[in-house]
C-alpha positions in Angstrom: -11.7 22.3 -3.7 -8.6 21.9 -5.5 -8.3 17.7 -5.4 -5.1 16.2 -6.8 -5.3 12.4 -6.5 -1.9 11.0 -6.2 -1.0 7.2 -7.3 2.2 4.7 -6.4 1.9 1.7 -9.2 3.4 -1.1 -8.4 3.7 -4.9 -10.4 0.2 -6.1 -8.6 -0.5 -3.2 -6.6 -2.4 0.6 -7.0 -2.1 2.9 -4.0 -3.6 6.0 -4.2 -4.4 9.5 -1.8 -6.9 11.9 -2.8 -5.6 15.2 -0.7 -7.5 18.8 -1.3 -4.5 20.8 -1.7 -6.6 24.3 -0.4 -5.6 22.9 3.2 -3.4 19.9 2.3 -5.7 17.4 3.9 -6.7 13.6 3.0 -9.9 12.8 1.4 -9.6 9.6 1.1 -6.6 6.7 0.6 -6.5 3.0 -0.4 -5.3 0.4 -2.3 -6.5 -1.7 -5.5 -3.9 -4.7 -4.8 -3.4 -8.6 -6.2 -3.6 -7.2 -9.7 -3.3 -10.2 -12.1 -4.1 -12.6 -9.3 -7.0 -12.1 -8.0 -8.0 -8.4 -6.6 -9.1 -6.6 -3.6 -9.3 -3.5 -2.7 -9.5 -1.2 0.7 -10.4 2.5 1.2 -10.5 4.7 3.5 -12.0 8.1 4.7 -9.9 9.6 7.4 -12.3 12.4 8.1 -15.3 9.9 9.1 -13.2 6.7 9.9 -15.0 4.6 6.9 -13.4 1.8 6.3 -14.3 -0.8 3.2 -12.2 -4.0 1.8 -13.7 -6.2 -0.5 -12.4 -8.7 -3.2 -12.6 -8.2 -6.6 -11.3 -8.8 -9.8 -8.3 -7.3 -11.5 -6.8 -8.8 -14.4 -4.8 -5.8 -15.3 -4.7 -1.9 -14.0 -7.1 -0.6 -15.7 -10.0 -2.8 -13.8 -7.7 -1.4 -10.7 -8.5 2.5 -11.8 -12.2 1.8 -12.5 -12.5 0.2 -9.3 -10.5 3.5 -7.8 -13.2 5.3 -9.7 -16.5 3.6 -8.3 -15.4 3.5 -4.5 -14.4 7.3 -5.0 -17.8 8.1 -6.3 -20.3 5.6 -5.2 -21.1 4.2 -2.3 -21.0 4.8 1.6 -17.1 5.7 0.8 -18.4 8.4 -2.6 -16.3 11.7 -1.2 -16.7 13.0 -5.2 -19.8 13.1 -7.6 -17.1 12.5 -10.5 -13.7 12.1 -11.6 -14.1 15.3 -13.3 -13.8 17.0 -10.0 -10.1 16.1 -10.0 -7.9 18.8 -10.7 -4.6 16.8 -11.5 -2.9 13.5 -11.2 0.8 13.5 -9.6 2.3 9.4 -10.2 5.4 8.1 -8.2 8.1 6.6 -10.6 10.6 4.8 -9.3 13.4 5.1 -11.8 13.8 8.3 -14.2 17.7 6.8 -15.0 19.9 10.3 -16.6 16.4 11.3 -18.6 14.2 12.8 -15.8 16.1 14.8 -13.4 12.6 16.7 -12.3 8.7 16.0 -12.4 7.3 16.5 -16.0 4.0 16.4 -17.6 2.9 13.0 -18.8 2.5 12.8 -22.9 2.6 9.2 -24.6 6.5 10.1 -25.0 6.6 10.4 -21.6 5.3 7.2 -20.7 7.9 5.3 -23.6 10.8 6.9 -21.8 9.3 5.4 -18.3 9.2 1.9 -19.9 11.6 2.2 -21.8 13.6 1.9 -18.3 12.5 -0.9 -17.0 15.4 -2.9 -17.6 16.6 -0.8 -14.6 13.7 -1.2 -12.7 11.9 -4.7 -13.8 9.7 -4.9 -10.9 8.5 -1.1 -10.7 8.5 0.8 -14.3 7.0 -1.1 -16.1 4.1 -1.1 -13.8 4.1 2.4 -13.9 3.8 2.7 -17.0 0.8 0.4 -17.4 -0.9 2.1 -14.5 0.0 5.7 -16.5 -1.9 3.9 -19.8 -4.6 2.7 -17.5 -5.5 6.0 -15.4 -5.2 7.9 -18.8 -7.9 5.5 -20.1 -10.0 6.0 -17.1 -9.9 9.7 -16.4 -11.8 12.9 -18.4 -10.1 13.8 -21.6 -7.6 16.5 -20.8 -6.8 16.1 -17.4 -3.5 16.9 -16.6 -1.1 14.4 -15.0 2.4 14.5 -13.8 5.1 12.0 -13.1 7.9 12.3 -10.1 10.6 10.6 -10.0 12.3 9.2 -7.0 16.0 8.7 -8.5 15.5 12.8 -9.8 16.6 14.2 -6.3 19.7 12.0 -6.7 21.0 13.4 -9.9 22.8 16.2 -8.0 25.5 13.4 -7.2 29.1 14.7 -8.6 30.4 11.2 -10.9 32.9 10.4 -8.0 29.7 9.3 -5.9 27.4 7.6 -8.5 30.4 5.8 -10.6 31.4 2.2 -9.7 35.2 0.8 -9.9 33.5 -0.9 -13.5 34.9 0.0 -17.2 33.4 3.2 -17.9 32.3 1.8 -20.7 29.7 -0.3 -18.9 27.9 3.0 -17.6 28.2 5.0 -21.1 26.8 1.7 -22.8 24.4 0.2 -20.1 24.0 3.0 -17.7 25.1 1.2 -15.0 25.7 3.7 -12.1 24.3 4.5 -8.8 21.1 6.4 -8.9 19.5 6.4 -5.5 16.4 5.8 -4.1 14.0 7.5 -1.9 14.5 10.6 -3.1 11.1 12.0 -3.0 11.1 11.3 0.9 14.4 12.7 1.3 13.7 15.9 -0.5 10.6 16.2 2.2 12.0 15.3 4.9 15.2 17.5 4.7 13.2 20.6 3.4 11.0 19.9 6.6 13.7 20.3 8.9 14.9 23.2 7.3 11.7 24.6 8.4 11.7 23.4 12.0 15.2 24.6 12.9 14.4 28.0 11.1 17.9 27.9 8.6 17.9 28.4 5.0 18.6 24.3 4.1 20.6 25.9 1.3 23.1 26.8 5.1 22.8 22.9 6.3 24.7 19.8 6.2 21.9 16.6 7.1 22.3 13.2 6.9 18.8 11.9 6.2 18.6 8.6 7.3 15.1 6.9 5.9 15.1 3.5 7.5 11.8 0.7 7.0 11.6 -2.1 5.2 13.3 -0.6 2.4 16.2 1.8 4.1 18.6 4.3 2.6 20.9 7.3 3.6 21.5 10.4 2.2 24.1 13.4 2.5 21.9 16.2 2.0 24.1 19.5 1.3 23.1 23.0 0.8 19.7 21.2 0.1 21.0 18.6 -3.0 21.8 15.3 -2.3 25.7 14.6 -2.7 25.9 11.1 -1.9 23.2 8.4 -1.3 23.4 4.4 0.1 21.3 2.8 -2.3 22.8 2.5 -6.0 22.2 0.8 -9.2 19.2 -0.9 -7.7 17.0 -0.5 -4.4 19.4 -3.4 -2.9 22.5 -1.7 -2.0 23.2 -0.2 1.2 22.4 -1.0 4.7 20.9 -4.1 5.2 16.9 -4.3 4.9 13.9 -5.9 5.6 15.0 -9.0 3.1 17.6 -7.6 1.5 21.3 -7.9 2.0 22.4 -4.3 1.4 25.9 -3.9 -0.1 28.2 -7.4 -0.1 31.3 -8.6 -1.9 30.9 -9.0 -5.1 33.0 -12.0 -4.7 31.0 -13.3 -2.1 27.8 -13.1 -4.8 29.3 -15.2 -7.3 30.7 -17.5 -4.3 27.0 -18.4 -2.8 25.6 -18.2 -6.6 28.5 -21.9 -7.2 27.7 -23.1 -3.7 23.8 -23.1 -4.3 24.0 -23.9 -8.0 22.1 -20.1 -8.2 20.9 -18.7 -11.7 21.8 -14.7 -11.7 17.6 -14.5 -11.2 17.4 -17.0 -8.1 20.9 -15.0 -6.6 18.8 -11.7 -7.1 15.5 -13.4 -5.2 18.0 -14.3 -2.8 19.7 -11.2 -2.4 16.1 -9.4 -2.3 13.7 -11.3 -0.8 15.4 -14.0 1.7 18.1 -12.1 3.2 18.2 -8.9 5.3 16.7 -8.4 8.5 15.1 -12.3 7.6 18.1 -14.3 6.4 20.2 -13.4 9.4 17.8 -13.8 12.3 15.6 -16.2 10.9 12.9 -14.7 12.9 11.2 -12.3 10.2 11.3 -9.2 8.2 9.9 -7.1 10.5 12.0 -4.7 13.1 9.4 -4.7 15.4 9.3 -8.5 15.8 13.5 -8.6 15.6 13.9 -6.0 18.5 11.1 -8.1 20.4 13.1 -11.4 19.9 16.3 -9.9 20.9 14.9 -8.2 24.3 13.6 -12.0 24.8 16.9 -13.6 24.1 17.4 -14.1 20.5 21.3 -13.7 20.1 20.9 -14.2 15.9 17.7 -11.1 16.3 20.2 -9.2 19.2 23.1 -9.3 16.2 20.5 -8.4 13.1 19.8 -5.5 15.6 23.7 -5.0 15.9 24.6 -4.7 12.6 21.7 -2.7 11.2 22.7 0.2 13.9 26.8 -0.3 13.0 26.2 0.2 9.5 23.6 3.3 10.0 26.5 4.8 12.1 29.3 4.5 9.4 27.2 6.5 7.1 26.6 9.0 9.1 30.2 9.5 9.5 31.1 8.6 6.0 28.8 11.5 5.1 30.1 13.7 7.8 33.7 13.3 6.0 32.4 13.9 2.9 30.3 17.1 3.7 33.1 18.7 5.5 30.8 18.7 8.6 27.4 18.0 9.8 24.7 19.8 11.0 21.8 17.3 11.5 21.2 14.2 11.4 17.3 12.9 10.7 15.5 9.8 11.3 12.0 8.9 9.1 10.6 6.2 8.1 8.9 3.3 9.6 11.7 2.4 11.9 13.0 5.9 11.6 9.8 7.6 13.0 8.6 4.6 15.9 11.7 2.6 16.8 13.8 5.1 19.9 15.5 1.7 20.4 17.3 2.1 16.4 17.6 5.9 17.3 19.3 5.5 20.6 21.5 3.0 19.3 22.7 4.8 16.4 23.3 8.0 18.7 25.2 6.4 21.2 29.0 7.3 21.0 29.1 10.0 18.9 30.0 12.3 21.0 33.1 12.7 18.5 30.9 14.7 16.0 28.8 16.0 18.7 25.8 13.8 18.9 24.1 13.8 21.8 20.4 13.1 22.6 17.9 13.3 25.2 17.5 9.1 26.0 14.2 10.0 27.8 12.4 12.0 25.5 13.7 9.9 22.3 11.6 7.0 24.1 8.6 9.4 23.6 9.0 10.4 20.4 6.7 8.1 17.4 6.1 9.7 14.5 5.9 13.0 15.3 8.0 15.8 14.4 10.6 16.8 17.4 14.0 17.5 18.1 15.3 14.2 20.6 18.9 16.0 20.8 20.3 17.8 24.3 20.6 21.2 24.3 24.5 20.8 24.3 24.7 18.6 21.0 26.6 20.8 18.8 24.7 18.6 15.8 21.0 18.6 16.0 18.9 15.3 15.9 15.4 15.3 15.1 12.3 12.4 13.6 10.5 14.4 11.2 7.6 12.3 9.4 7.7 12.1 5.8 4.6 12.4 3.3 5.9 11.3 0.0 2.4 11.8 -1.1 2.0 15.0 -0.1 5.3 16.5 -2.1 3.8 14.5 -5.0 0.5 16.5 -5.1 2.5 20.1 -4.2 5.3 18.9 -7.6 2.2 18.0 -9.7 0.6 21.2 -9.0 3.8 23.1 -9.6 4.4 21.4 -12.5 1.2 22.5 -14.1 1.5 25.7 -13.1 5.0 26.5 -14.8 3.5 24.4 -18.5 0.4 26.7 -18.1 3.2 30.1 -18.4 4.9 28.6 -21.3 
């Protein structure tokens, strides 16, 4: 088997897939999680339907990976005799900033440059780059390992789209700039459809709209990414789970004087108590806001409002900027399972030629299928992503183009 374990590092967490890439399949998934506070763990056997959670004790990463290790080779959930068996490692980074516009091998220098940026990304690089340390501890000598970068899709942005109206001087000097987010999930998805309608995407014009707790939009164009909702940070955009999404910068520095706010206690306001949660004061979920506003919930019925309003002025932002559009995709947690954000995104937009099929879009959870009427001059489709699985195909590529040089 050719086994490529693929890990997403985050400040307390350690997600990981084991896929055999000879059919693309999943071995085995979990997550080593409450790092630094405690610890538990869960893992999973798709194949079999094992399932195993148990607390444990994780100080830093590194007891994280050597728990990883044990469940993945002991036990009722062994599916390995050793780590050895491991072909590659592929890691999801967050932020690669202007350095890392593709996947690379990891080398110590590597793994500086990655925390080196985590003033752009406090709560995810520098993570990464202690999980990168940890897993390079924990593995056999010499087995390769490979970083992708989320922002790297994004880099493809002309400077009209990732500048701000800021002195230029504060992006030469502090690299302050939009660099997008999702990207690794908007590079699969769009690619995916490409398949499914049967075009070359480097002939297409999508608007890839990834929507979940954490939501973005993306003009996809001749396959690159022109323009993307998220920007400096994972906060701007449409509105979130708890976050606000874009907002007047006035209006920031207003709320920060009326609640006496530090610039740290504005940003854990921003990020964590806003969103879909600060406006309906009912929770962070979409399931539970579109529950509350079919029961009555007029604050739940507008949070449902306005997160469907602002998807629709992308889409035709990004139609106007493409010069035309060709799809339009929906992924994602809400993107994939919720026909009530899909419908009401579609609705009137018969003046780019959106139409879709209400009935079968009310089928449709996560599954790949085309929800738009045979008369909608722009297609409309759900297409599941699998960040994990572009990881492990980018990590083998990447090893296969150092092994040439």
């Amino acid at each position: 088997m050719n086994l490529v374990l693929v890990v997403n590092a985050g400040s307390s967490s350690l997600k990981y897939q084991l896929l055999d890439m000879d059919d693309e399949s999943v071995i085995a998934k979990g997550n080593c999680d409450r790092i630094g506070i405690g610890g538990h763990v869960s893992h999973k056997i798709p194949a079999t339907g094992y399932d195993y959670e148990a607390d444990c004790d994780f100080p830093t990463h590194t007891e994280a990976f050597e728990k990883l290790v044990e469940v993945l080779t002991t036990g009722d959930g062994k599916v390995i005799d050793s780590m050895s068996e491991i072909s590659a490692v592929g890691h999801r980074i967050v932020q690669g900033a202007e350095i890392f516009d593709k996947a690379c091998m990891v080398t110590d220098e590597v793994i500086d440059q990655i925390d080196g940026l985590s003033e752009l990304a406090p709560v995810h690089n520098h993570p990464h780059a202690l999980a990168l340390r940890a897993c390079t501890k924990v593995l056999p000598k010499g087995t390769p390992q490979v970083v992708v970068f989320d922002t790297a899709f994004h880099q493809t942005m002309p400077p009209k789209a990732y500048l701000f109206g800021l002195p230029y001087e504060d992006y030469k000097e502090y690299h302050v700039r939009r660099y997008g987010f999702h990207g690794t999930s908007h590079r699969f998805v769009s690619h995916s459809l490409a398949d499914a309608m049967g075009k070359d995407i480097k002939d297409l014009k999508i608007v890839s709209c990834h929507l979940g707790n954490g939501s973005s939009i993306t003009a996809v164009n001749g396959g690159k990414s022109v323009d993307t909702s998220m920007g400096f940070t994972p906060l701007d955009g449409i509105i979130m789970g708890t976050r606000c999404g874009a907002v007047d910068p006035s209006a920031v520095t207003f709320v920060m004087a009326k609640h006496g706010f530090d610039a740290h206690q504005m940003s854990e306001y921003m990020n964590k108590k806003s969103g879909f949660l600060g406006l309906s004061g009912v929770g962070s979920d979409n399931r539970d806001i579109c529950a509350a506003a079919e029961a009555g919930n007029e604050r739940a019925k507008l949070t449902s409002d306005i997160l469907q309003y602002q998807i629709k002025r992308y889409i035709g932002a990004y139609a106007a900027i493409m010069n035309g559009i060709d799809a339009v995709l929906f992924t994602g947690g809400i993107g994939e399972n919720s026909w009530e954000v899909r419908e009401a995104v579609c609705a009137d937009m018969s003046y780019f030629g959106i139409e879709i099929d209400r009935e079968l879009n009310k089928t449709v959870k996560g599954k790949l299928m085309k929800i738009s009427t045979p008369s909608s001059k722009v297609e409309v489709w759900v297409v599941p992503t699998n960040e994990e699985l572009l990881i492990a195909r980018d990590t083998l590529a990447v090893i296969a183009e150092n092994a040439k040089k």
